[in-house]
C-alpha positions in Angstrom: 0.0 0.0 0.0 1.4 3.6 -0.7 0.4 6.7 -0.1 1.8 10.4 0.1 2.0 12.7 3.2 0.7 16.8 2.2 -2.0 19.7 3.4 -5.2 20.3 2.9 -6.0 23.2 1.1 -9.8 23.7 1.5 -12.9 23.4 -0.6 -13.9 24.5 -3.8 -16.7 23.5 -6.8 -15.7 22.3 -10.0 -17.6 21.2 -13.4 -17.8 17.5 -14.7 -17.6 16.3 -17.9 -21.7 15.7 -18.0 -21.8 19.9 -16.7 -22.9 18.6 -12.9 -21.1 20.9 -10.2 -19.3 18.9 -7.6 -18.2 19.9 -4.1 -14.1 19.0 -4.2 -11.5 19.2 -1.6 -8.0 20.2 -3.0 -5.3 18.5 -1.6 -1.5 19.6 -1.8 0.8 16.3 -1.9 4.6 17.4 -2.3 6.5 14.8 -4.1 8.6 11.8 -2.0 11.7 11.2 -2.2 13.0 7.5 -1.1 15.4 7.1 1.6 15.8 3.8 2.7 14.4 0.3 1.2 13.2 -2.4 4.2 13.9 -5.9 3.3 12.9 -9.2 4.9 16.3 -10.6 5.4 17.6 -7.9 7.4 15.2 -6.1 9.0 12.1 -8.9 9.0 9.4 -7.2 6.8 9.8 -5.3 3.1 8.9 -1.4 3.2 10.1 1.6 2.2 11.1 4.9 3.7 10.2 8.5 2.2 10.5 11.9 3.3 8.3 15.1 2.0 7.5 18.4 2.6 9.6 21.6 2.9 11.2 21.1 6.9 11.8 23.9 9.3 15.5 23.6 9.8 15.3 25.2 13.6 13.3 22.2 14.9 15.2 19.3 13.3 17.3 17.5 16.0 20.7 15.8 14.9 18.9 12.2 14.8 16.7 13.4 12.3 19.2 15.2 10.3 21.3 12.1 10.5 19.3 10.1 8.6 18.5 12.4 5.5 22.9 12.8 5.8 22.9 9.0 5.7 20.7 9.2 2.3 22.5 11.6 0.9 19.3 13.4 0.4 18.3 17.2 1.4 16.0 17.2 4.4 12.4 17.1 4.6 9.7 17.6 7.4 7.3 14.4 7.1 9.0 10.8 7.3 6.9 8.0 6.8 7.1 4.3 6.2 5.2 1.9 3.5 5.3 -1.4 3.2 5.2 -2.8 -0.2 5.7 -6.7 -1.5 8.6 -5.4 -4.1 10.5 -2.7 -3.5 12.7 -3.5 -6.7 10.6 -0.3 -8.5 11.7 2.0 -5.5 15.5 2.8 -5.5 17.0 5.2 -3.2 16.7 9.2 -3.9 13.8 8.1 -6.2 11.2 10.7 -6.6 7.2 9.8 -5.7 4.7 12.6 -6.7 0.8 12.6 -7.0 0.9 10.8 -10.3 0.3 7.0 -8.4 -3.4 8.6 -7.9 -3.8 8.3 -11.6 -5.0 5.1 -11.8 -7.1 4.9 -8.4 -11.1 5.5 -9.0 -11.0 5.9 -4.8 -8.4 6.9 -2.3 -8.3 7.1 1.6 -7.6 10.1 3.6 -6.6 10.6 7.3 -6.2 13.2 9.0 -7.1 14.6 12.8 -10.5 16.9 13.0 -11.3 20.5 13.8 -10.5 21.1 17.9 -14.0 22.5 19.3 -12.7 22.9 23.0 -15.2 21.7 25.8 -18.3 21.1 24.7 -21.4 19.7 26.7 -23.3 16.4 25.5 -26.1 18.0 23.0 -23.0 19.4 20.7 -20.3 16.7 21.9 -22.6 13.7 21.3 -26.0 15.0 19.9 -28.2 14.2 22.7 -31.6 16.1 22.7 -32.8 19.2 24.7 -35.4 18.5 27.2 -38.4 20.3 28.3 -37.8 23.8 28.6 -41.6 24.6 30.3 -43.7 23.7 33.3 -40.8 23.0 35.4 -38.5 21.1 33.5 -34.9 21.3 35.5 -33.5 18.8 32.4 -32.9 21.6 29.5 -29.6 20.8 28.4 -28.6 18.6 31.4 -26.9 14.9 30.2 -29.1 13.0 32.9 -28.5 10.6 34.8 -25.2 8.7 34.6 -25.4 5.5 36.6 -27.3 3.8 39.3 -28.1 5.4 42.6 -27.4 1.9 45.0 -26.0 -0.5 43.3 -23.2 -0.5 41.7 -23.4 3.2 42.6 -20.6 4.6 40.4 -20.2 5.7 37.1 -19.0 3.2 34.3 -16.3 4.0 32.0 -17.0 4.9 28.8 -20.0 7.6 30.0 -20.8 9.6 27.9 -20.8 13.2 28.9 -19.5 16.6 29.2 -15.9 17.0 27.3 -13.5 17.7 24.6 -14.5 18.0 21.3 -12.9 17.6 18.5 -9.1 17.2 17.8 -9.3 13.6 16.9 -7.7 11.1 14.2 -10.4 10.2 11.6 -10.1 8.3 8.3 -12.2 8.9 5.3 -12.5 5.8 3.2 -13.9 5.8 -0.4 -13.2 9.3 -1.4 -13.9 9.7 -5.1 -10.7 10.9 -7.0 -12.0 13.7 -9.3 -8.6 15.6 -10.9 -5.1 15.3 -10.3 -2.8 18.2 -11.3 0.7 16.8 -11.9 2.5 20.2 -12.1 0.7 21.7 -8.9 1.1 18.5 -7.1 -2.9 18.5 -6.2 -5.2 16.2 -5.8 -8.8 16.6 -6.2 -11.5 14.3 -3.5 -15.0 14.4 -4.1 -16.6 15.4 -0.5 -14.7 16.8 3.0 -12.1 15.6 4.7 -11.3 16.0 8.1 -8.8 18.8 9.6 -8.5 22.5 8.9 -7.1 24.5 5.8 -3.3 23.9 5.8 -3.6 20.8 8.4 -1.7 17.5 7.8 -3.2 14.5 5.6 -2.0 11.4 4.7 -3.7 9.9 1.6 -3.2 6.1 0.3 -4.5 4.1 -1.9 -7.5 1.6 -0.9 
């Protein structure tokens, strides 16, 4: 399975061929460049190593900088692994860019959501409101949360009152709608999670 590390851009519309307007998310994915090729023998499983993305030189740490030095290839800021069945295709200092999408019909996208902050249950887990007349103390309260005498605690796993948000999520089945070689973007039919300019990893199903 491989897959390219990049940003998410935001949302636009674009036409199909058949005139429809379709909501697209555009996707920057810098090319890859190949820095190390797993194999069975030596290391147990086959994979190989990229690095993309333009780094910020201040927070790379000598470990990090080692191993682009070992490479002998210029330094990047994501590093990230794929394992493969053959790596024969995949020589060192190769270059990977957006064009293995070109075949794919679907692709899958991670990435971690929007932060909300605290939020309460209605927003956090869409409970309903209560009654907000003749008397009602249970507007927006979560209600009750456990037993009163036996077992007389609150099980894990409650549901309640918390942070929102901020999460890893994966998007599977995302239509692929355009790829721009040049650019390096990537055009997904629908939303995917995160916020303009946050980090996505996509891959092929």
């Amino acid at each position: 399975m491989l897959g390219l590390k990049g940003k998410k851009l935001g949302m636009t519309s674009i036409f199909s061929e058949d005139g429809t307007m379709v909501a697209v998310t555009v996707i920057e994915l810098p090319p890859a460049t190949v820095l190390e090729q797993k194999t069975k023998e030596k290391h147990g499983y086959t994979a190989i190593k990229v690095a993309s993305g333009t780094p910020n030189e201040r927070r790379q740490n000598k470990p990090i900088a080692g191993v682009f030095k070992k490479a002998n290839v210029p330094a990047a800021k994501w590093l990230s692994e794929w394992r493969l069945k053959d790596t024969k295709e995949f020589e060192v200092g190769k270059q990977i860019d957006v064009s293995i999408f070109s075949g794919e019909k679907k692709v899958t996208v991670e990435g971690v959501s929007k932060g909300r902050g605290f939020a309460g249950t209605i927003k956090r887990h869409k409970f309903q409101r209560g009654p907000s007349t003749h008397g009602s103390q249970n507007v927006r309260q979560p209600g009750s949360i456990g037993a009163h005498t036996y077992p007389g605690r609150t099980f894990p796993g409650q549901r309640m009152a918390g942070h929102h948000g901020d999460k890893q999520h994966t998007i599977k089945n995302l239509v692929v709608i355009k790829i721009d070689v040049e650019k390096n973007l990537l055009f997904v039919r629908g939303a995917v999670p995160g916020a303009t300019n946050g980090e996505v990893l996509v891959r092929k199903q």
